[in-house]
C-alpha positions in Angstrom: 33.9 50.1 27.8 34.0 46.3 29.1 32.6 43.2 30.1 32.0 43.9 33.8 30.7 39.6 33.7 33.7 37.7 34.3 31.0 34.8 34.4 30.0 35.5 31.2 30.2 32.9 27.9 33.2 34.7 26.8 35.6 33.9 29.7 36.5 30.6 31.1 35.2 29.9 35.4 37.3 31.9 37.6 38.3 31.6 41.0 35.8 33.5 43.2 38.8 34.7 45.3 39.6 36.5 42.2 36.9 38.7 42.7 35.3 40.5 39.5 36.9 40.9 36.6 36.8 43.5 34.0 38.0 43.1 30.3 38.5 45.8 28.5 37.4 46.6 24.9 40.8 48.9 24.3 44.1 46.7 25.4 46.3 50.1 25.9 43.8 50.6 29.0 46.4 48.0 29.9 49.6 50.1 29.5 50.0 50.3 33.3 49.4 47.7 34.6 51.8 45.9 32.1 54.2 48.3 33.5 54.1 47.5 37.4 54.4 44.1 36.0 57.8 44.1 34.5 59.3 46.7 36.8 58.3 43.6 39.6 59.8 41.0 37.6 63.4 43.3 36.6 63.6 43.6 41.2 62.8 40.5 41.8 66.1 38.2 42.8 65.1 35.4 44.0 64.3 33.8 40.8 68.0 34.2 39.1 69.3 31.8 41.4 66.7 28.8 40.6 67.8 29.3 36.7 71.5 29.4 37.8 72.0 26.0 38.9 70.3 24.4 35.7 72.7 26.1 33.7 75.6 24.8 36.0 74.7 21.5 35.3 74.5 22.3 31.4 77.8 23.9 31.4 79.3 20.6 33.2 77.8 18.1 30.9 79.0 20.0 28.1 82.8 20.2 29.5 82.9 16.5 30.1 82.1 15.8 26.8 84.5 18.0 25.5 87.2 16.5 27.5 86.0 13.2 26.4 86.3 13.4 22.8 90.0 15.7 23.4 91.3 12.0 25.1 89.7 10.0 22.5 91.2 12.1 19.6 94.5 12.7 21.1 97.2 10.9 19.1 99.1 8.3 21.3 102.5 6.9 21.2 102.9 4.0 19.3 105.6 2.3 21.7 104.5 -1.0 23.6 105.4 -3.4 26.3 106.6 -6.1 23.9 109.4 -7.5 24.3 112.0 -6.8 21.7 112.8 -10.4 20.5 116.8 -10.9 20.0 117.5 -13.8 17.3 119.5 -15.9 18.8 123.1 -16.4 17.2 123.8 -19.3 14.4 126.6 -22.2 15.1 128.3 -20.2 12.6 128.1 -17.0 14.2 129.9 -18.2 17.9 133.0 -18.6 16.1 135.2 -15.8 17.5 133.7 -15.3 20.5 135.3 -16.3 24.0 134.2 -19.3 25.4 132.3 -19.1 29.4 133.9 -19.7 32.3 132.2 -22.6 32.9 133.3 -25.3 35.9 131.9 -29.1 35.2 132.2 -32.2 37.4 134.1 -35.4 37.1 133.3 -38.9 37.9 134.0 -38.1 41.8 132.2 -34.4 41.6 135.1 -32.7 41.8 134.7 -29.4 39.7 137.1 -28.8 36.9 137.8 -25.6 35.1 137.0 -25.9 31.7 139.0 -23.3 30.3 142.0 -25.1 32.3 141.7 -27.9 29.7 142.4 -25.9 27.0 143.1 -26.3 23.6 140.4 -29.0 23.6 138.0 -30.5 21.3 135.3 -30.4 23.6 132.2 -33.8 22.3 128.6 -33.2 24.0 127.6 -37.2 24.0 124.2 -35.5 25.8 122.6 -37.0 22.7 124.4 -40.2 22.4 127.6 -41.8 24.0 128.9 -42.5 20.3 132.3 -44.1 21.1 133.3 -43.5 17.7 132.9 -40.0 17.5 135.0 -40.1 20.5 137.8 -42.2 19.8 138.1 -40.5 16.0 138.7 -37.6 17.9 141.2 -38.5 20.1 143.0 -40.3 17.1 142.9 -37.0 15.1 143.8 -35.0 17.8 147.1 -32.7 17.8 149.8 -33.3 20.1 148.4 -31.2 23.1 145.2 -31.1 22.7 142.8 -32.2 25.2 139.5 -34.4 24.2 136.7 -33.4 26.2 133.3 -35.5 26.7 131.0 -34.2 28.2 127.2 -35.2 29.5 124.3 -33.2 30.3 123.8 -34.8 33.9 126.1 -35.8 36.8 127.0 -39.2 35.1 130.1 -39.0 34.1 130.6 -41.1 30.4 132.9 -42.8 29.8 133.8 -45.2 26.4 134.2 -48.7 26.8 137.5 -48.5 25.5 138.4 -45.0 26.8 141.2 -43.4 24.4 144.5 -41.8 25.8 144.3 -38.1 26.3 140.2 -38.6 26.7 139.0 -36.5 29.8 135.6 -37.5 30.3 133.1 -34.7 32.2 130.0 -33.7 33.3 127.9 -30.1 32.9 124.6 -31.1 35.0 123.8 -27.1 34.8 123.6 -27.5 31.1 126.0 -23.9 30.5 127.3 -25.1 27.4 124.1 -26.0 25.9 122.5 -22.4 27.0 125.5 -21.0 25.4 125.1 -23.0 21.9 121.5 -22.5 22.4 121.5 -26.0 20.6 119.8 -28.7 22.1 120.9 -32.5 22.2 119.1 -34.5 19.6 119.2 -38.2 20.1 121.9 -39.9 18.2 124.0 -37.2 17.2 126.7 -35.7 19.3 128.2 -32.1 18.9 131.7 -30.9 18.6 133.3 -27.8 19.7 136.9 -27.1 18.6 138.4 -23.8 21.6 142.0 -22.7 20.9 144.1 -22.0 23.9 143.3 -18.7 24.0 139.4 -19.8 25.0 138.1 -18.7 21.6 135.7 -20.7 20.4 137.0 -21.2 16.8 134.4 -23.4 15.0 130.7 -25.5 16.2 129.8 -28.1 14.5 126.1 -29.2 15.8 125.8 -32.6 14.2 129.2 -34.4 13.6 128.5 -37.9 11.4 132.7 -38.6 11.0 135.8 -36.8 12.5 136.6 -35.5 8.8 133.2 -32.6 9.8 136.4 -30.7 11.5 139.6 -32.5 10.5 141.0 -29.7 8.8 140.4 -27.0 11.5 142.2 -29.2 13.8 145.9 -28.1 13.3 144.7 -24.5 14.2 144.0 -25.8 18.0 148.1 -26.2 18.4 149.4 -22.9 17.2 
């Protein structure tokens, strides 16, 4: 019926705690003992538990990498922390607006009221003193309107031969040049013609004779 030798050359060296074993030739002889078997291994709980937690980790890994690739592939909003850039407005462009409220100094510090000057043709000699700029301005001047000259600093200019009707200030905080958004360039001086009102009616950034602005003068005294 069987090979009663488990020592034989057929069969590999047992454990001698194993006692004798017995093959046999017909492999349904097994039937029942096949059967204990699995009826052991369905009752047995201990061993869900160990295959539990592997499959926990699985399930974890797999979730993360899912979330991953759902942040990666989400679509984002296209609005950034840039600055949005303004252009800043032309000489052309101030015309028609109001003109700030701006106090400067003269020759002793005293502050003086810009818009308490008005009408004025206001000269920035920041750039350069330029007496004649100054003096053709004062010349072409209408009856009651001030001439303003104004530096950048807390010297006051004045011309060597200061014209009547000249009123010669100081802006050491620079708020008419902030406002222009035009800085002084050596050896040219700006003009600015404000009607009474204190709307700035025309800028001219580079003035080379009084006749830049001559004809916008006679709207300073209506």
């Amino acid at each position: 019926m069987g090979k009663p030798d488990a020592d034989g050359p057929e069969l590999p060296d047992l454990p001698p705690e194993w006692g004798r074993v017995v093959v046999p030739d017909d492999a349904s002889a097994l039937a029942d003992e096949a059967a204990r078997v699995r009826r052991e291994l369905r009752s047995s709980g201990p061993a869900r538990p160990a295959l539990a937690f592997p499959l926990l980790v699985l399930l974890v890994a797999v979730l993360t990498t899912v979330a991953g690739l759902f942040a990666v592939t989400w679509p984002r909003s296209s609005r950034t922390d840039e600055p949005t850039v303004v252009p800043r407005p032309t000489p052309a462009e101030l015309a028609g607006r109001p003109l700030p409220a701006l106090d400067l100094v003269d020759a002793g510090q005293s502050p003086v009221p810009l818009r308490g000057l008005l009408p004025a043709v206001i000269v920035l000699v920041d750039g350069c003193a330029c007496a004649d700029r100054v003096v053709e301005a004062a010349a072409a001047a209408p009856t009651g309107v001030t001439v303003v000259t104004v530096t950048g600093d807390r010297t006051v200019a004045t011309s060597p031969s200061p014209a009547p009707g000249v009123r010669p200030l100081a802006d050491p905080a620079g708020g008419l040049r902030a406002f222009l958004h035009l800085p002084a360039r050596p050896g040219t001086v700006t003009v600015l013609l404000v009607d009474r009102s204190g709307v700035l009616l025309r800028v001219v950034p580079e003035v080379h004779s009084v006749e830049d602005y001559r004809a916008d003068l006679d709207r300073l005294a209506r």
